[in-house]
N, CA, C and O atoms as a printed pandas DataFrame, in Angstrom:
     atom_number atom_name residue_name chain_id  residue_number  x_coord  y_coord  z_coord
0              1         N          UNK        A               1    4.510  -38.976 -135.924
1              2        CA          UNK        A               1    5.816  -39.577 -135.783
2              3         C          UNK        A               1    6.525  -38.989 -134.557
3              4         O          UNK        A               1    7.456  -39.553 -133.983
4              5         N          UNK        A               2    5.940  -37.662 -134.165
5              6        CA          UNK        A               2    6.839  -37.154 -133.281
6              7         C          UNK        A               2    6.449  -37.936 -131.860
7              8         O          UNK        A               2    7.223  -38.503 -131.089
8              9         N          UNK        A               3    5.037  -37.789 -131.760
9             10        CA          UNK        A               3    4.500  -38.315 -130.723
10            11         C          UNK        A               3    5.087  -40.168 -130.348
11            12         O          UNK        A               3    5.525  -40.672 -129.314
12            13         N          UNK        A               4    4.882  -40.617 -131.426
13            14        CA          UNK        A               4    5.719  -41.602 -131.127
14            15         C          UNK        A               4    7.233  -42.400 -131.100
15            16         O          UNK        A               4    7.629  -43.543 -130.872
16            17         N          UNK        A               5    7.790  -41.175 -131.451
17            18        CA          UNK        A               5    9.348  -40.898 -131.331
18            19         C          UNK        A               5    9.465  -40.559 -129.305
19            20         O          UNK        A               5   10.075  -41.146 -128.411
20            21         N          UNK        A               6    8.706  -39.558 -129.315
21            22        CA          UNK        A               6    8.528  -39.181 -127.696
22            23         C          UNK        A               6    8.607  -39.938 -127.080
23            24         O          UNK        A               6    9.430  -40.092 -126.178
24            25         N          UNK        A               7    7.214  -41.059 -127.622
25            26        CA          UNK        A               7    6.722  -42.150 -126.166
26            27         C          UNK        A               7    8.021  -43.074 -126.330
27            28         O          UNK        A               7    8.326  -43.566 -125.243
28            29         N          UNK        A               8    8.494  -43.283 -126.910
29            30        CA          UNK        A               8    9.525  -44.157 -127.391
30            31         C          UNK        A               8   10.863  -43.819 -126.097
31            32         O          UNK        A               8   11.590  -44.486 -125.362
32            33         N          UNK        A               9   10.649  -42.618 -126.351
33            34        CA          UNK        A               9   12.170  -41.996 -125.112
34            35         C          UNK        A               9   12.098  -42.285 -123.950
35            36         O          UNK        A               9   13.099  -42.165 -123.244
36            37         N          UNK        A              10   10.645  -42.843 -123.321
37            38        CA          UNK        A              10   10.164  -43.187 -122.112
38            39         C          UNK        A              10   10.541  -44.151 -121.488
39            40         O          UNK        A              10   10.300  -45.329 -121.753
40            41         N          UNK        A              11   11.343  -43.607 -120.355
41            42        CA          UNK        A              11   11.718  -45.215 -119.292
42            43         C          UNK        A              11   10.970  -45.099 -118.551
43            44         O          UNK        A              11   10.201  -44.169 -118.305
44            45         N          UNK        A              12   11.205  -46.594 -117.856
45            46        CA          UNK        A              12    9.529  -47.303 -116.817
46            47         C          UNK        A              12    9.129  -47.683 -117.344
47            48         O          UNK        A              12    9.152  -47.644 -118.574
48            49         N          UNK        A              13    8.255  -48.546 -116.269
49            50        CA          UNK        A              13    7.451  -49.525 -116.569
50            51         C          UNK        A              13    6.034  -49.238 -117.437
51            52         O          UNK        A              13    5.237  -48.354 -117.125
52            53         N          UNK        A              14    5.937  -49.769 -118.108
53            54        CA          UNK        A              14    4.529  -49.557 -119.105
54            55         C          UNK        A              14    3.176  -50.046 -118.361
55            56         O          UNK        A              14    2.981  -50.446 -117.213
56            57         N          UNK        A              15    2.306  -49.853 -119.488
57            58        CA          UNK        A              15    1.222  -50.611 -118.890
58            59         C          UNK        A              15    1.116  -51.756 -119.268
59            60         O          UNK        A              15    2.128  -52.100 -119.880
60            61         N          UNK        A              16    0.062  -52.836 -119.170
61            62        CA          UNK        A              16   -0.235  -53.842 -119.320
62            63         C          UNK        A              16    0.283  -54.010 -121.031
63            64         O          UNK        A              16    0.230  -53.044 -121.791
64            65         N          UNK        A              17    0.834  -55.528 -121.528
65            66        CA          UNK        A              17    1.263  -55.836 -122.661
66            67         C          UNK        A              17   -0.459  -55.448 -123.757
67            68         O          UNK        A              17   -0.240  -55.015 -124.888
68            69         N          UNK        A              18   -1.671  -55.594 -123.426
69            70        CA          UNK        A              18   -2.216  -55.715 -124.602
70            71         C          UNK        A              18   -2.590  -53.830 -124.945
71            72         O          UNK        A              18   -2.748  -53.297 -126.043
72            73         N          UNK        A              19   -2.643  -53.111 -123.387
73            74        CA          UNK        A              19   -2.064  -51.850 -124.348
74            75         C          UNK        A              19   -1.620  -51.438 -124.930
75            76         O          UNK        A              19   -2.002  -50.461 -125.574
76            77         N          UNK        A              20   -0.164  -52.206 -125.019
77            78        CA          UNK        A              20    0.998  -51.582 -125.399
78            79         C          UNK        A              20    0.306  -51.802 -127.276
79            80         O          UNK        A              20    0.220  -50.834 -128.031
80            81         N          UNK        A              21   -0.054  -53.071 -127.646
81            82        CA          UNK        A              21   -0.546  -53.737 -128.713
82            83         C          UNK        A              21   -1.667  -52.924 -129.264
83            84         O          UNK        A              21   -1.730  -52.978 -130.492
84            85         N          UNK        A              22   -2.565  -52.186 -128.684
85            86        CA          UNK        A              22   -4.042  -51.459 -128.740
86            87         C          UNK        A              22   -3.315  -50.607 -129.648
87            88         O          UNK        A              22   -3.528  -50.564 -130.860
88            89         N          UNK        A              23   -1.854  -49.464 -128.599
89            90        CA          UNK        A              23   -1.772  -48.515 -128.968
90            91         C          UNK        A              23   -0.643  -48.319 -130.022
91            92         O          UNK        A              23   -0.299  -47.174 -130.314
92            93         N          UNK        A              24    0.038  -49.576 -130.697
93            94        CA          UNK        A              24    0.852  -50.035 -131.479
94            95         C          UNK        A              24    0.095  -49.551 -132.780
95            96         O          UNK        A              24    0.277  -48.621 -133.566
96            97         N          UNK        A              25   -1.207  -50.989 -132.637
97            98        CA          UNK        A              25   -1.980  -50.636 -133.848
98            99         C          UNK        A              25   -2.678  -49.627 -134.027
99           100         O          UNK        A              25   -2.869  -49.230 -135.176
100          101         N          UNK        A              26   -3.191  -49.014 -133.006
101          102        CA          UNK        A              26   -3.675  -47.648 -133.415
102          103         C          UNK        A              26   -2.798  -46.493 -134.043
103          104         O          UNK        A              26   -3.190  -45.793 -134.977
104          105         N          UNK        A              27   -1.629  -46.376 -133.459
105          106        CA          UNK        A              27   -0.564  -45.213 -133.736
106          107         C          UNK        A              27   -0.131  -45.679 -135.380
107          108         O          UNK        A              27    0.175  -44.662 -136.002
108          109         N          UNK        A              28   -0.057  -46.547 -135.973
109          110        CA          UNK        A              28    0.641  -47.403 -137.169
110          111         C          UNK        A              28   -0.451  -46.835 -137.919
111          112         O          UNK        A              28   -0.127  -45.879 -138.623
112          113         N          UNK        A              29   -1.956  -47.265 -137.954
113          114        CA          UNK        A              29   -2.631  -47.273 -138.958
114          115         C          UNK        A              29   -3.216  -45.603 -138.792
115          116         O          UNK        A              29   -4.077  -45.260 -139.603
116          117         N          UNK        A              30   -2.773  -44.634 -137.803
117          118        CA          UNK        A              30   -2.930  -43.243 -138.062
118          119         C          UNK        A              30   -1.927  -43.004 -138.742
119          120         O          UNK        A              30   -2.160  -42.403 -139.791
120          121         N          UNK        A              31   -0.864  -43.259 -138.527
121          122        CA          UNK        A              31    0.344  -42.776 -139.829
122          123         C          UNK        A              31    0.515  -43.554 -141.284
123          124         O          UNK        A              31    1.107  -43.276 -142.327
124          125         N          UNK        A              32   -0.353  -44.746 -140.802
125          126        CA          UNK        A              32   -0.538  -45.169 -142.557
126          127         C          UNK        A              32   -1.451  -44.490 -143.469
127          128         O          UNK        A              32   -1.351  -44.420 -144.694
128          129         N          UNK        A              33   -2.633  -43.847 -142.484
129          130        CA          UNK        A              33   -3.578  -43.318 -142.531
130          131         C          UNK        A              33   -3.364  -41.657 -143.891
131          132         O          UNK        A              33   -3.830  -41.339 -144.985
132          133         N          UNK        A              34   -1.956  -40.828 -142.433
133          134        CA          UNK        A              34   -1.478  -39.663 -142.976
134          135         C          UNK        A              34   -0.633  -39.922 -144.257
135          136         O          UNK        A              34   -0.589  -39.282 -145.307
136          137         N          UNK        A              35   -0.004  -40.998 -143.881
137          138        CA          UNK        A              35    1.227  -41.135 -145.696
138          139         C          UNK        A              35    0.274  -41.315 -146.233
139          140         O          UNK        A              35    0.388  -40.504 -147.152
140          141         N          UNK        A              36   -0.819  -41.880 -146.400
141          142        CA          UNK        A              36   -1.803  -41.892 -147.523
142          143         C          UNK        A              36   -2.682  -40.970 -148.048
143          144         O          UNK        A              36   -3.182  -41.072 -149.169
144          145         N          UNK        A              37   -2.870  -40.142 -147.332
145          146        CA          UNK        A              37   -3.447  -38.605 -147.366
146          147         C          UNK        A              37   -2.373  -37.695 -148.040
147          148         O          UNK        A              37   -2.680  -37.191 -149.121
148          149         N          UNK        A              38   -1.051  -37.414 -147.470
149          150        CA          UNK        A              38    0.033  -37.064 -148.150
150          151         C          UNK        A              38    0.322  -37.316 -149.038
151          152         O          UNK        A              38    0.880  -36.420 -149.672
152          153         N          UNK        A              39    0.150  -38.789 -149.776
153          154        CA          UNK        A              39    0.095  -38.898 -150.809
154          155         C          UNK        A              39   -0.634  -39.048 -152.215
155          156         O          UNK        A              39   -0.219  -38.933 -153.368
156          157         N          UNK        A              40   -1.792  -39.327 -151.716
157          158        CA          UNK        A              40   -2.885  -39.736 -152.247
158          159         C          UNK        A              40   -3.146  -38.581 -154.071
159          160         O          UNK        A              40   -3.937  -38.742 -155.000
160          161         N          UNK        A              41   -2.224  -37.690 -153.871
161          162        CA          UNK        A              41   -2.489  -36.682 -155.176
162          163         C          UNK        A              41   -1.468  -37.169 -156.211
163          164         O          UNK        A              41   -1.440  -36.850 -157.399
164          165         N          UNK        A              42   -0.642  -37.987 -155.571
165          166        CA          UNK        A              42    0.417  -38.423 -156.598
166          167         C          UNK        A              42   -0.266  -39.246 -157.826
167          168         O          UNK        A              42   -1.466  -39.508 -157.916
168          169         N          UNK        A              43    0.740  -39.593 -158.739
169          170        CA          UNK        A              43    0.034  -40.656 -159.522
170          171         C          UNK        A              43    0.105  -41.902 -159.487
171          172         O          UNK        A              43   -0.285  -42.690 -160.348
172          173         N          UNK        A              44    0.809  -42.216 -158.085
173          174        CA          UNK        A              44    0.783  -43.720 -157.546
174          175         C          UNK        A              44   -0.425  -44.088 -157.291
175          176         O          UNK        A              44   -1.117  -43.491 -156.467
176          177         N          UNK        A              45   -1.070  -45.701 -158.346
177          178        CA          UNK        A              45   -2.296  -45.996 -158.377
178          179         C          UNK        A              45   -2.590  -46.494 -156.955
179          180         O          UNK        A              45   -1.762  -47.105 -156.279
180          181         N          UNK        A              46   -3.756  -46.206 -156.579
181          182        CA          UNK        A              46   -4.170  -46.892 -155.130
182          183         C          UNK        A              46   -3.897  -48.155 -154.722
183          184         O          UNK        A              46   -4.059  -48.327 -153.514
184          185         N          UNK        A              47   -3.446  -49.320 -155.498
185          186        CA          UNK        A              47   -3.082  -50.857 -155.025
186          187         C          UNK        A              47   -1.663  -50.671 -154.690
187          188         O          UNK        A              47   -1.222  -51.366 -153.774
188          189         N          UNK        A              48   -0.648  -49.607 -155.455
189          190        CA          UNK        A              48    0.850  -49.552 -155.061
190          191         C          UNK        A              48    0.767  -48.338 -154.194
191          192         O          UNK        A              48    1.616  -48.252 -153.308
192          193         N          UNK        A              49   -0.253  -47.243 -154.324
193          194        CA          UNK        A              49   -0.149  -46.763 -152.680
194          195         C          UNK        A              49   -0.377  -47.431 -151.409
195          196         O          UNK        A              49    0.208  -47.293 -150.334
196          197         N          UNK        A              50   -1.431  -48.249 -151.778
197          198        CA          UNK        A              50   -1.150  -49.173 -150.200
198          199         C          UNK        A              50   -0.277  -49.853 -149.650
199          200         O          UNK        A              50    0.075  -49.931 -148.473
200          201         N          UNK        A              51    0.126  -50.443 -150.739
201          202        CA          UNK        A              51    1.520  -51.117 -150.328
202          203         C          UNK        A              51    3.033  -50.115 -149.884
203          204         O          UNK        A              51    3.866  -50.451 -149.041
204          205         N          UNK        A              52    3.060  -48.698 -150.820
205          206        CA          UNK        A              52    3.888  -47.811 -150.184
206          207         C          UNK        A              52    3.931  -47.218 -148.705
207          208         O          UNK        A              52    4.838  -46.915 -147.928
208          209         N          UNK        A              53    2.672  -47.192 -148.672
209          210        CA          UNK        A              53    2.658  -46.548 -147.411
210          211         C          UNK        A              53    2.515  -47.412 -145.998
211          212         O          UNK        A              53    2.552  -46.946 -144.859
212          213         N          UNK        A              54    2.364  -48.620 -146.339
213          214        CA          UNK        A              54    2.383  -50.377 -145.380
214          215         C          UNK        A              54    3.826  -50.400 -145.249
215          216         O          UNK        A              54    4.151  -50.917 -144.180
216          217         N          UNK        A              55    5.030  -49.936 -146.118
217          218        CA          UNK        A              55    6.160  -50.432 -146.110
218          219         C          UNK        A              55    6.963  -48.573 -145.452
219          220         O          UNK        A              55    7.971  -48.491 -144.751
220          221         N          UNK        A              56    6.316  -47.634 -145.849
221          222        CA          UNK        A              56    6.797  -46.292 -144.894
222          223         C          UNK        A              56    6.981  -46.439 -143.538
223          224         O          UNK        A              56    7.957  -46.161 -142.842
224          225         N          UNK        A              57    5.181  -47.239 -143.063
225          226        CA          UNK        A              57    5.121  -47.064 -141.565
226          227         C          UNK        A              57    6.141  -48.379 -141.306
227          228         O          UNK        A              57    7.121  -48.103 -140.615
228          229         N          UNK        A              58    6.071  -49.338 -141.624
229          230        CA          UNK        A              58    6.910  -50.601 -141.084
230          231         C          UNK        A              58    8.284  -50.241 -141.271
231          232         O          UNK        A              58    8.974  -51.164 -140.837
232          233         N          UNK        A              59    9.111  -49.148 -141.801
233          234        CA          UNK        A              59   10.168  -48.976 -141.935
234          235         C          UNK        A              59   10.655  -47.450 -140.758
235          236         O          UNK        A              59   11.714  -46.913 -140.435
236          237         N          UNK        A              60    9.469  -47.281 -140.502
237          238        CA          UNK        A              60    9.276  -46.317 -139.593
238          239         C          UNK        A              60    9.384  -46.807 -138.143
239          240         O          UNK        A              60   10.056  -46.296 -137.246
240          241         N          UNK        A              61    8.386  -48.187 -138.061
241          242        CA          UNK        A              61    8.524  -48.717 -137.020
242          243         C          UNK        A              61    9.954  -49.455 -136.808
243          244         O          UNK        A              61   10.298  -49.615 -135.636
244          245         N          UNK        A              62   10.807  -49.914 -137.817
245          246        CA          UNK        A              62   11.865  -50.352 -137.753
246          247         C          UNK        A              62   13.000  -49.501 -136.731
247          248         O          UNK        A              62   13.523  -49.780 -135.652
248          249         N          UNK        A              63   13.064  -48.599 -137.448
249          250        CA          UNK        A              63   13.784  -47.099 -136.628
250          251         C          UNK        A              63   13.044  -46.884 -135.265
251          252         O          UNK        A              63   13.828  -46.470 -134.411
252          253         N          UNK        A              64   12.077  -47.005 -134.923
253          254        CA          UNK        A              64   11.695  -46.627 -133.630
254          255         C          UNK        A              64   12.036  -47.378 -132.788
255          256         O          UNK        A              64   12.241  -47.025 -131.626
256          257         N          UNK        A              65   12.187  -48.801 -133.303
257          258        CA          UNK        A              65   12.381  -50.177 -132.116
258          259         C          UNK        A              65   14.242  -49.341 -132.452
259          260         O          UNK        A              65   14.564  -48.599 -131.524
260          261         N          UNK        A              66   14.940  -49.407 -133.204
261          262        CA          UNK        A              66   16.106  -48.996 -133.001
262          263         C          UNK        A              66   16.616  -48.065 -132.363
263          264         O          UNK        A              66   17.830  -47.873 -132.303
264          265         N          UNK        A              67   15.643  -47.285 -131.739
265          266        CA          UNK        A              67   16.313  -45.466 -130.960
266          267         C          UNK        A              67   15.541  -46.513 -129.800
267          268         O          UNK        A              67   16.144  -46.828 -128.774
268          269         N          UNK        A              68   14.445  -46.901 -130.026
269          270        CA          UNK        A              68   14.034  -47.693 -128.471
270          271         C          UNK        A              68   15.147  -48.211 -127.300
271          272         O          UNK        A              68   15.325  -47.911 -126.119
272          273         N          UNK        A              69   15.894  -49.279 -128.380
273          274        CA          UNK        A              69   17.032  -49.771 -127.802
274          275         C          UNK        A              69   18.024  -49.284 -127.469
275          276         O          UNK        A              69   19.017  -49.991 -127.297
276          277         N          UNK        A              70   18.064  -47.777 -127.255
277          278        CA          UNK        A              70   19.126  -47.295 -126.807
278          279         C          UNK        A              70   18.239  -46.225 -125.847
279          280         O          UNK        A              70   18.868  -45.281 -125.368
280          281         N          UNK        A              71   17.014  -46.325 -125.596
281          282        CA          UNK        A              71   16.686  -45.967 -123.998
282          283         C          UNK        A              71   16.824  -46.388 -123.094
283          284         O          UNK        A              71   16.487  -47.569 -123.170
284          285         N          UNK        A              72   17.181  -46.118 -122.067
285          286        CA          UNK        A              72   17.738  -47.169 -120.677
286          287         C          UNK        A              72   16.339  -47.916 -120.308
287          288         O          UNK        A              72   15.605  -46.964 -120.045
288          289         N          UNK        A              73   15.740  -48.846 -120.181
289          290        CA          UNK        A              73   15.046  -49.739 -119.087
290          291         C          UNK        A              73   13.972  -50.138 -120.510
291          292         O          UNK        A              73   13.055  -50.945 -120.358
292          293         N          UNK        A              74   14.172  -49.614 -121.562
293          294        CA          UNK        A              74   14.023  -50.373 -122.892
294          295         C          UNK        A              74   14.454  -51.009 -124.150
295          296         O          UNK        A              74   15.483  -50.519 -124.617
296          297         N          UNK        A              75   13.744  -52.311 -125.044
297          298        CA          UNK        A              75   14.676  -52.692 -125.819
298          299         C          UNK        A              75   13.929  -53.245 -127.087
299          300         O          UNK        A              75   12.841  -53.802 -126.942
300          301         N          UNK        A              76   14.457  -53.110 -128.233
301          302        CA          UNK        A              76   13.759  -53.514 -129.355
302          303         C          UNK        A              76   13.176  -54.544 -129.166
303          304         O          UNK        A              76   13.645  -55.407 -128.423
304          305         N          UNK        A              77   12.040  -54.682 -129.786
305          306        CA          UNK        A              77   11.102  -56.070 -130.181
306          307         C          UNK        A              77   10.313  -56.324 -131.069
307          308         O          UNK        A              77    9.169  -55.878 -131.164
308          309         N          UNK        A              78   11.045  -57.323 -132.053
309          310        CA          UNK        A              78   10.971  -57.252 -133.223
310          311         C          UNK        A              78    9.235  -57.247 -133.641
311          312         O          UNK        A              78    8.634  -56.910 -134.661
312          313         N          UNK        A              79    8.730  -57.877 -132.117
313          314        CA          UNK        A              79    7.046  -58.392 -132.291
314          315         C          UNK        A              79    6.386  -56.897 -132.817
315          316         O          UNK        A              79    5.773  -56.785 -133.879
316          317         N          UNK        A              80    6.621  -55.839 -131.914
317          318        CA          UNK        A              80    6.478  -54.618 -132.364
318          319         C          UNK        A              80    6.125  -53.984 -133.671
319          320         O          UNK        A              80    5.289  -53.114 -133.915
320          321         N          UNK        A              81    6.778  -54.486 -134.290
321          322        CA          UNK        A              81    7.027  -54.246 -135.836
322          323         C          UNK        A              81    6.457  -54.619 -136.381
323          324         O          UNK        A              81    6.064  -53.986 -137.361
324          325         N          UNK        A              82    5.948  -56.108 -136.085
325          326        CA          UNK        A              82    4.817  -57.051 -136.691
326          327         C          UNK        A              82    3.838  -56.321 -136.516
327          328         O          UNK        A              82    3.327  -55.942 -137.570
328          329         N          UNK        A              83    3.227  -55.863 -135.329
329          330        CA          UNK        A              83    2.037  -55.113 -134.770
330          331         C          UNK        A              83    2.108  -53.933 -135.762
331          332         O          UNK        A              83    1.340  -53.750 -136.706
332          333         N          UNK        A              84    2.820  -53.409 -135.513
333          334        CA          UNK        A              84    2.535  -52.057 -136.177
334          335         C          UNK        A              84    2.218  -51.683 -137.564
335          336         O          UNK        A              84    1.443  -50.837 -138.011
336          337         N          UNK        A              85    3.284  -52.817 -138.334
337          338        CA          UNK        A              85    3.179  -53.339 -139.909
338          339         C          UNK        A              85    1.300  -53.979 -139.913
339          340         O          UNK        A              85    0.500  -53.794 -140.830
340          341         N          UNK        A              86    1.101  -54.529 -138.946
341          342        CA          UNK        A              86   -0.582  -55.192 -138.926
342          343         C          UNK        A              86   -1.650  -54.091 -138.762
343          344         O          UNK        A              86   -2.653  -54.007 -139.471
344          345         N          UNK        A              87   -1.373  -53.362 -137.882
345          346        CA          UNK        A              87   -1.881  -51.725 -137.960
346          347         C          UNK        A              87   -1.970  -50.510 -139.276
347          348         O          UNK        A              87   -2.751  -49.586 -139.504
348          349         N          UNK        A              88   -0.910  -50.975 -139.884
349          350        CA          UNK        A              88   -1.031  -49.906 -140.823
350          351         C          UNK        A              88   -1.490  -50.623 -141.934
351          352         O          UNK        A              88   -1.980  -49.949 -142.840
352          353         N          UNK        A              89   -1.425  -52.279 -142.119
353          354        CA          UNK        A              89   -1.556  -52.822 -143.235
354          355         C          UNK        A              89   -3.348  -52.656 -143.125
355          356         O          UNK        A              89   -3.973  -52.225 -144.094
356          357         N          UNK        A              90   -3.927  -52.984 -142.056
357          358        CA          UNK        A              90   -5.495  -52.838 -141.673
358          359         C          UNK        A              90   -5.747  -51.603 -142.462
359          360         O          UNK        A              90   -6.496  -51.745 -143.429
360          361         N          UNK        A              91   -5.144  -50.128 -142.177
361          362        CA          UNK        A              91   -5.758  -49.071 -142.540
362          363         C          UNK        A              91   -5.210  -49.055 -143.824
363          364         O          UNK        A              91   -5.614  -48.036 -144.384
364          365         N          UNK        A              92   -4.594  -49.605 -144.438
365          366        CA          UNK        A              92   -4.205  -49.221 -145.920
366          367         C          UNK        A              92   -5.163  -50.073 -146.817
367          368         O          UNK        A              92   -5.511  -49.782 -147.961
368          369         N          UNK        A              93   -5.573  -51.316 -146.006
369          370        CA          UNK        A              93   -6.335  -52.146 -146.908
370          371         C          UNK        A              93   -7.971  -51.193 -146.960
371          372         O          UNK        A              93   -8.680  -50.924 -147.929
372          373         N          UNK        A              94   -8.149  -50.859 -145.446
373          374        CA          UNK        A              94   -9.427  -50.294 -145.618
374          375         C          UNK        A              94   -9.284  -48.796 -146.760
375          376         O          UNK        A              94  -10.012  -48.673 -147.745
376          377         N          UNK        A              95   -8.359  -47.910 -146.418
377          378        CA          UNK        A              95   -7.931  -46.806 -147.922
378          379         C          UNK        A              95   -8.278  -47.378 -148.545
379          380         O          UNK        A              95   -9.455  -47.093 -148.770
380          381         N          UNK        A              96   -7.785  -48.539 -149.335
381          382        CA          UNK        A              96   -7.832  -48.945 -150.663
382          383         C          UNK        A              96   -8.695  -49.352 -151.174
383          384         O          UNK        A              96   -8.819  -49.356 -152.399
384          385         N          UNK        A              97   -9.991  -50.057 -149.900
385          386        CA          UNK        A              97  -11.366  -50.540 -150.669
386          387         C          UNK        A              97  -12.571  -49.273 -150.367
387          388         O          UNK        A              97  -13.770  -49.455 -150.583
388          389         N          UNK        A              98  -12.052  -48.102 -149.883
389          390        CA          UNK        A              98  -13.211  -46.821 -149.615
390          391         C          UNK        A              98  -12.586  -46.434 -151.091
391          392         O          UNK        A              98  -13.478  -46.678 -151.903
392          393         N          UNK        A              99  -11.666  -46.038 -151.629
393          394        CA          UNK        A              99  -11.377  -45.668 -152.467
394          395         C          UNK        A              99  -11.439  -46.056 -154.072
395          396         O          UNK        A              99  -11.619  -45.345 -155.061
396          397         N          UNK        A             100  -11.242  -47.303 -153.943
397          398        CA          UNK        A             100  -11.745  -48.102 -155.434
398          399         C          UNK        A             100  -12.855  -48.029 -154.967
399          400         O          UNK        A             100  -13.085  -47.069 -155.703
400          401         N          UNK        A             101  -14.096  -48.180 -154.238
401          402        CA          UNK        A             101  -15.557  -48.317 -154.188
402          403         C          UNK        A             101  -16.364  -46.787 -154.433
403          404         O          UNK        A             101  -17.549  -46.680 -154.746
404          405         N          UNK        A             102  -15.472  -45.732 -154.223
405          406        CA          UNK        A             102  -15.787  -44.110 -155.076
406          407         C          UNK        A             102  -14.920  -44.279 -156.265
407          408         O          UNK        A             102  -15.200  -43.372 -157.049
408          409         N          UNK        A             103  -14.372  -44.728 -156.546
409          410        CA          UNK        A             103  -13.637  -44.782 -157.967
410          411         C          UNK        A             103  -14.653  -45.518 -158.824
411          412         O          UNK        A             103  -14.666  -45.051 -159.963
412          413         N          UNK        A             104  -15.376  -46.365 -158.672
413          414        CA          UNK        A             104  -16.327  -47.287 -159.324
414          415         C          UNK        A             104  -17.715  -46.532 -159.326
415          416         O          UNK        A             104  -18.560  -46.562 -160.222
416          417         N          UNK        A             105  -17.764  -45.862 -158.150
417          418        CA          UNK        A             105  -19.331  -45.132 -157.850
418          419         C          UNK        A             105  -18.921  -44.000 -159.249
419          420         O          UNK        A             105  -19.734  -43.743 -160.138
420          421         N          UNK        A             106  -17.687  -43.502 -159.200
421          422        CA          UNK        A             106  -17.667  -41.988 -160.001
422          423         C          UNK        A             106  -17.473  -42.463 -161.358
423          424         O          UNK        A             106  -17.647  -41.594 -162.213
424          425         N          UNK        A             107  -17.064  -43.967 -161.901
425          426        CA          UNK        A             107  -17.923  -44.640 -162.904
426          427         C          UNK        A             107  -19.153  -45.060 -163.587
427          428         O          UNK        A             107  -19.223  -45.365 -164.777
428          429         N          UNK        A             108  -20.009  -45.051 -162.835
429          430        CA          UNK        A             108  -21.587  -44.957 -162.986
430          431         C          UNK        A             108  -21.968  -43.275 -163.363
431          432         O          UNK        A             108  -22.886  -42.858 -164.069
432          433         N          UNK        A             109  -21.472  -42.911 -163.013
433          434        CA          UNK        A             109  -22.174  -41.471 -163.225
434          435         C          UNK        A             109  -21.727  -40.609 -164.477
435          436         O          UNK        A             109  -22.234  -39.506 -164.679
């Protein structure tokens, strides 16, 4: 979060738009990644952890497009959010089927 609180503070010009998108979804589904690791001991069952932690990072990304818009030569975009919510929703779906598929394996045994 910090790291992308940082890049966030950054004025100038970026790179090309589908970087910006690469590194949207990559940064989203590493922190959907960590809330799910962070949480993963709770007793929130794995179908409502995915969804908790899809709605952490997208509320995360919400706030970032909001401090965005108050960097000079940058400005919220709501598309952003979509991306990033698509990023973390990817890695929460993949959590959720590594995890019921050892939950089922540690049923057989």
């Amino acid at each position: 979060m910090s790291l992308i609180f940082y890049l966030s503070s950054k004025t100038g010009p970026g790179g090309p738009e589908w970087q910006a998108v690469v590194f949207h979804l990559v940064a989203y589904a590493l922190l959907a990644t960590w809330y799910w690791l962070g949480l993963r001991g709770t007793k929130i069952p794995p179908r409502y952890l995915a969804v908790v932690v899809v709605i952490l990072a997208m509320v995360y990304g919400i706030s970032d497009e909001m401090h965005q818009s108050f960097t000079p030569g940058r400005m919220a975009d709501p598309m952003d959010v979509l991306v990033d919510t698509v990023g973390a929703a990817g890695a929460a779906a993949l959590l959720y089927l590594v995890t019921c598929r050892s939950d089922l394996r540690d049923l057989g045994t």
